[in-house]
Every structure is written in structure tokens, then in C-alpha cells.
SEKOLPA-396434 format. One line per field, with one value per residue (C-alpha): residue number from 1; residue in one letter; z, x, y. Coordinates in pm, whole numbers. Last residue first. Layout:
BEGIN
i: [NUM,...];
aa: [A,...];
pz: [Z,...];
px: [X,...];
py: [Y,...];
//
This chain:
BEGIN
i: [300,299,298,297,296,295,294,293,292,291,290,289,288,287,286,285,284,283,282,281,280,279,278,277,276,275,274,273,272,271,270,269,268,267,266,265,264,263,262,261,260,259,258,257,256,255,254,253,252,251,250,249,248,247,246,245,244,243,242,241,240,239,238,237,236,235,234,233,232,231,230,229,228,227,226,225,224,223,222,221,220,219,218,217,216,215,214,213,212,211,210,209,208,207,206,205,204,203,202,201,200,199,198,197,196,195,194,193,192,191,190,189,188,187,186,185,184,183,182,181,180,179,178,177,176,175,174,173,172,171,170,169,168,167,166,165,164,163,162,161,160,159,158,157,156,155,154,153,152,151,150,149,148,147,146,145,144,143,142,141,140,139,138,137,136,135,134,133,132,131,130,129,128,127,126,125,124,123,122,121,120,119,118,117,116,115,114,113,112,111,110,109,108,107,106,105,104,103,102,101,100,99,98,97,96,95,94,93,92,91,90,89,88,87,86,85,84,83,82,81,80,79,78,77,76,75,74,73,72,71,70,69,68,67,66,65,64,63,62,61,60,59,58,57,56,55,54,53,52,51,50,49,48,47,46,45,44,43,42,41,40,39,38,37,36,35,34,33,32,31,30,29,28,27,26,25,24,23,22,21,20,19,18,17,16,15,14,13,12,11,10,9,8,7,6,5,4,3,2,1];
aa: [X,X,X,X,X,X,X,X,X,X,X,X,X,X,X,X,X,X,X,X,X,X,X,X,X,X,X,X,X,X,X,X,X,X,X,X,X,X,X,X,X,X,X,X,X,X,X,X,X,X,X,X,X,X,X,X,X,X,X,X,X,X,X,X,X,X,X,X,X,X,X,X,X,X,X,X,X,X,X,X,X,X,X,X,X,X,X,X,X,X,X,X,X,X,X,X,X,X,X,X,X,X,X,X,X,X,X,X,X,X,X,X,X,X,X,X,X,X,X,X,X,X,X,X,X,X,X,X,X,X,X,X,X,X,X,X,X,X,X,X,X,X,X,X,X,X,X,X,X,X,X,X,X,X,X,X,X,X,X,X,X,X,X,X,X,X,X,X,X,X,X,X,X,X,X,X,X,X,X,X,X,X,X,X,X,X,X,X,X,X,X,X,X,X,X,X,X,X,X,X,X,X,X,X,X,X,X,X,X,X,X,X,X,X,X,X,X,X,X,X,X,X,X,X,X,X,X,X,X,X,X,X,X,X,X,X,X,X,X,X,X,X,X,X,X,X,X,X,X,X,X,X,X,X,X,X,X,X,X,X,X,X,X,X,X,X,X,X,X,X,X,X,X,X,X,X,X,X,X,X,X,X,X,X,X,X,X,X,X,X,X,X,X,X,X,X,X,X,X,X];
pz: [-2415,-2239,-1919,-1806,-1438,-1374,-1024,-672,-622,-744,-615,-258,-330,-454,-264,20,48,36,267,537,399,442,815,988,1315,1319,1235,891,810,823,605,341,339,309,24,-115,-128,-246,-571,-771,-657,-492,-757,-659,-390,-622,-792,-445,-513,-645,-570,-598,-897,-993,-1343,-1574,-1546,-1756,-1498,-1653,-1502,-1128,-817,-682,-469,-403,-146,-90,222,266,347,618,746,1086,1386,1416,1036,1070,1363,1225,857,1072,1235,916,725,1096,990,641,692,883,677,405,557,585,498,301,46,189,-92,16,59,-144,-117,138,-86,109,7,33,249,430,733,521,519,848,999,781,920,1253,1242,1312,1110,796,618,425,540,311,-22,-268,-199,-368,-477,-627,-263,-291,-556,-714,-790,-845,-528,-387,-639,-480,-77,-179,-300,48,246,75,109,533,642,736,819,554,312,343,181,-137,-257,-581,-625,-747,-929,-1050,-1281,-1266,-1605,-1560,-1215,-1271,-1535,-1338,-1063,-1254,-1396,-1084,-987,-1318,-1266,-853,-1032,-1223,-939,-696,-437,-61,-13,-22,-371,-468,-346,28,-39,-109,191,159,23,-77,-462,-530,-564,-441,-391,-559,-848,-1005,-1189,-1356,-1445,-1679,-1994,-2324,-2631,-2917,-2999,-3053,-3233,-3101,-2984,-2791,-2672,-2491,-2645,-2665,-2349,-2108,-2284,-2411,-2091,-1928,-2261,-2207,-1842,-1978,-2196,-1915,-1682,-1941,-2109,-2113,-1817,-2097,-2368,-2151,-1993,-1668,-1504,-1179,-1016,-1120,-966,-1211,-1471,-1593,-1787,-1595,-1726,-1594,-1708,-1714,-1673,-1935,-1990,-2385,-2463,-2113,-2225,-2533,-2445,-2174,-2487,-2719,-2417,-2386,-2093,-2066,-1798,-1973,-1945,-1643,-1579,-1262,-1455,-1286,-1247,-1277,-1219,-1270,-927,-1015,-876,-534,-479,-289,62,236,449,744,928,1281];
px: [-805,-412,-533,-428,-505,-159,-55,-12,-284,-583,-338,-441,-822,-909,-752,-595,-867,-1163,-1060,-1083,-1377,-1498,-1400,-1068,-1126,-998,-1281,-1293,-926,-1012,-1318,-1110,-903,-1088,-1373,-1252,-939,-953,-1166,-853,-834,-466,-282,51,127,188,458,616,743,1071,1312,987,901,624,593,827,1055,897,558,239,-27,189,-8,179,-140,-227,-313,-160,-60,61,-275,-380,-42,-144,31,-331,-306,38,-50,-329,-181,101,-159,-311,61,104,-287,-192,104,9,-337,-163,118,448,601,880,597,288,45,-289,-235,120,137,86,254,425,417,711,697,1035,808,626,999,1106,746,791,1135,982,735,969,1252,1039,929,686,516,756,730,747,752,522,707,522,540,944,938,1282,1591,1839,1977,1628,1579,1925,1795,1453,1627,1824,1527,1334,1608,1656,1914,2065,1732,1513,1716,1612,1255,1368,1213,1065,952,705,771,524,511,602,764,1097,1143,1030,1308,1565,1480,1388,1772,1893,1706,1875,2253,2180,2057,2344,2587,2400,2241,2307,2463,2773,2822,3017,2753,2710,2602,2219,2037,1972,1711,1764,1581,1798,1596,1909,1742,1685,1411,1297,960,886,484,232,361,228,119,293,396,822,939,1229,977,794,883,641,530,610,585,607,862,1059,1091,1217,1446,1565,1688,1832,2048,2169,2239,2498,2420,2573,2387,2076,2219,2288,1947,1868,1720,1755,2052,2013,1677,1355,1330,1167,886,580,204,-139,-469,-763,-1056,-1319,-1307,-1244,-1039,-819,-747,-692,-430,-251,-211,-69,124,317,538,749,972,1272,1056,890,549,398,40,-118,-518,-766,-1130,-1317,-1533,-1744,-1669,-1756,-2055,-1965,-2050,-2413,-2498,-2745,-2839,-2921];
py: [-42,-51,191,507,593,626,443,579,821,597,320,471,517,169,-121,35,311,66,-134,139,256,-90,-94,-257,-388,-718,-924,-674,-803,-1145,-1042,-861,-1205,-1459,-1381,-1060,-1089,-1498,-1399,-1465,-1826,-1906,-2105,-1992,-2247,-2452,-2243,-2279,-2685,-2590,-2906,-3152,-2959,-2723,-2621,-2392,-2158,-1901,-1887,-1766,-1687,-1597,-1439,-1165,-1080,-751,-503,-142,74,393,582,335,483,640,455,218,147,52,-189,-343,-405,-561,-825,-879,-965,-1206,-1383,-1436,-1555,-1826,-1895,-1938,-2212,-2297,-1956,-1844,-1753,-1902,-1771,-1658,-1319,-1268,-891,-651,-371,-37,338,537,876,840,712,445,278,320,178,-161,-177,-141,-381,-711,-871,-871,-1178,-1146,-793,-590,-811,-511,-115,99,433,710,899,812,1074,1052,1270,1053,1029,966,625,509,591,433,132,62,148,-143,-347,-306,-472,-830,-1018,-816,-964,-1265,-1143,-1030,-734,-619,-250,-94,284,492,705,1136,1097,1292,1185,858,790,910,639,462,484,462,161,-42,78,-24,-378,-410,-389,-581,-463,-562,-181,-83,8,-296,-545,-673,-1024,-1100,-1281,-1678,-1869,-2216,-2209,-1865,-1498,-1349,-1018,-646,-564,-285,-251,109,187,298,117,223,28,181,-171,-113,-418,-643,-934,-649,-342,-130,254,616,764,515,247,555,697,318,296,624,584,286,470,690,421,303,7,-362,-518,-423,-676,-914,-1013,-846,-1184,-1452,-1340,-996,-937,-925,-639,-308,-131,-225,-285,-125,-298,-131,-358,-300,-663,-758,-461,-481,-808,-769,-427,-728,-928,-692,-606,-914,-937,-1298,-1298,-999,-726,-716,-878,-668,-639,-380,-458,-180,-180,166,317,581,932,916,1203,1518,1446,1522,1827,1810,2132,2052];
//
């Protein structure tokens, strides 16, 4: 038998996005440092948290049009900081839906039918614009209530496709956390978006790690078994610096926070491997599908 051998892997180059949006505290002369100093490449977002919790005034004030061009101008030309443009580039678009309140709750039906607030539909359909024209990618924020009265990751997919966007850039946020069963996992991977397993090691909604853990590993199973190890990313949504503040007795969660950054690979890649999955398998959530997601560009 003849025996033929696999094109060699190009080499494998570190890269951490940075999911700060605009308006918590992103600092790309920072991020570039860091990226300078480790060889990692570091990916930032253009973009903002839920409008409950940001979208400061002057941006609720412009025209999805202008903030189409602010998200281009972001990628192509350079990040904003402290009202001075850096010429350090973002390589992705952040949008954001939810209440985001200390007692969680779902978001009211908004003016356009949909649990999204007015601002925040302005905001996704202007990624939505601006991902079209740039070809970026777009991760998404969403809040975990929700998933008890709809489906929010459906909801922004079906504003980013009006205007034009590639839901296989798309990586939606905070799926596994607290999702009314499978299936609205399954609807979204089935209009092509991609899907984050996010918050390993942090019991959002959740009184324990290892509780959440074990039901996101349990979903990871079932996708993968349906076909959609290609749909699915891992991360950890893992605060370093929080604008609100420290942990209080009325907002303990920051605590929870704290998870070690070498928890992946020392819990949770094995929890996975007990179940099945191999290191191929691992391999193409954490390197080969954000290969294809996310711009290879880096801040160095």
C-alpha cells in the first residue's frame, strides 16, 4: 500500500481578541504593547455593550449611516482613543443586545418587534453594513434571559442579513449559558452563524463552574455529533479590567471572574477529551475555526 502523508500545518501563531468595546475602557496603544512584548496577536472590536448598560450619547445621536463609517473607519484607518484617531486597527465589530440589569430579567419587546432596543438595532445595522463592506467579523453579545422569551442570537442575525451581512463571519455570544434547550443553539448554526462557548469557568447565571461547565460540554457533544464542530468557538469572557468597579455584596459575579487563564487547557480541554472529543477536534474550535472567522492581522 502506497502511503502518502498530509501537506504540513502551517505553524500555529497565538491570537487573543480583545472583546473591549468602545465605550468600557479599550486602549489600543495598550493592546499594540502587548502584542509587541508577546508575539501574541491581539484582535480588538469596534463597537459597544447593550443599551441599558452603554452607547454613550453622542453615538445614540447618529444616523446608522454615520456609524457605519465610524465601524469602517475604525478597521481601515485606525481605533479612537481619548478623541484622537491611533492608526492602530480594529479587526472586528462587537454588538450587543440584553438588559444586562443586577436582577436579570428578559429585554422588553422594542419598537422594531424584536427584544432589541432601538439603539442597539441602529448599532447591528450598521455592522452589519460595515461587515459587508469590510468582510470582518462580527461577535456578538447576548443576554442570557433572553433566551427564555426568543431566540437573540436569531434576532441579530435576521438585522445583520437585512443589511447585507455574512452570517459565516458572525460568532454568536453567550449561547450555551442559559439557553432554553439545544435547539436554539441548532437554529442558529443552521443559518450558517458560528456560536461562542464562552464563560468556562465562570458560573454566569449559574451556581457553580463546574455546573455549567459540565451542561456547555454536554451541548458541545451534541452539536458536534449533528455536524457543527465547524461552528463552534472557545473562550472565556474573562474581565482585566472591570469599569464598574469591584465585587459587592449586591454584584458579587466579578468574583467569579478570576478564573486562571490556563483553566482551558487544564479543566476544561480534558473534560471535553473524557467525553469523546479528540485533539483535532479541539484543535479546530480553538485554532482552525477563528483562523476562518477572525482577521489574521495582529496590533505588533
Amino acid at each position: 500500500m502506497k502511503h502518502t502523508t498530509s501537506p504540513p500545518r502551517p505553524a500555529l501563531v497565538a491570537f487573543c481578541p480583545d472583546m473591549t468595546p468602545c465605550e468600557v475602557g479599550r486602549h489600543p496603544e495598550l493592546m499594540q504593547r502587548v502584542a509587541q512584548k508577546t508575539g501574541v496577536n491581539v484582535i480588538a472590536v469596534t463597537g459597544f455593550f447593550p443599551e441599558r448598560m452603554g452607547i454613550p450619547y453622542w453615538f445614540r445621536r447618529q444616523t446608522v449611516e454615520e456609524l457605519a463609517d465610524f465601524y469602517v473607519r475604525d478597521l481601515t484607518e485606525g481605533m479612537v482613543f481619548a478623541g484622537t484617531k491611533t492608526g492602530i486597527k480594529a479587526g472586528a465589530i462587537k454588538i450587543a443586545t440584553g438588559q444586562e440589569s443586577v436582577m436579570p430579567m428578559p429585554s422588553p419587546i422594542g419598537p422594531n418587534g424584536r427584544r432589541i432596543h432601538a439603539y442597539e438595532d441602529r448599532l447591528i445595522r450598521a455592522a452589519g453594513r460595515a461587515q459587508k463592506a469590510t468582510g470582518c467579523c462580527v461577535n456578538t453579545h447576548t443576554d442570557p434571559m433572553d433566551y427564555t422569551v426568543t431566540n437573540p442570537g436569531i434576532e441579530q442575525l435576521d438585522i445583520l442579513e437585512e443589511e447585507g451581512a455574512d452570517p459565516g463571519k458572525v460568532i454568536i455570544g453567550h449561547a450555551f449559558v442559559e439557553p432554553q434547550g439545544i435547539g436554539q443553539i441548532v437554529e442558529i448554526v443552521e443559518r450558517g452563524a458560528n456560536v461562542q462557548v464562552d464563560h468556562i469557568g465562570i458560573p454566569w447565571r449559574h451556581d457553580s463552574s463546574e455546573g455549567l461547565d459540565e451542561s456547555m460540554a454536554n451541548m458541545m457533544c451534541e452539536l458536534a455529533s449533528r455536524g457543527y464542530l465547524g461552528q463552534m468557538v472557545i473562550t472565556y469572557d474573562r474581565w482585566f479590567f472591570n469599569p464598574r468597579g469591584a465585587a459587592t455584596e449586591d454584584n458579587p459575579q466579578l468574583l467569579n471572574e478570576k478564573v486562571n487563564l490556563g483553566y482551558l487547557f487544564e479543566s476544561f480541554a480534558p473534560r471535553l477529551k473524557k467525553k469523546g472529543f479528540r485533539g483535532e477536534d479541539l484543535e479546530k474550535m480553538l485554532v482552525d475555526n477563528p483562523r476562518r472567522i477572525l482577521p489574521m492581522s495582529s496590533l505588533h
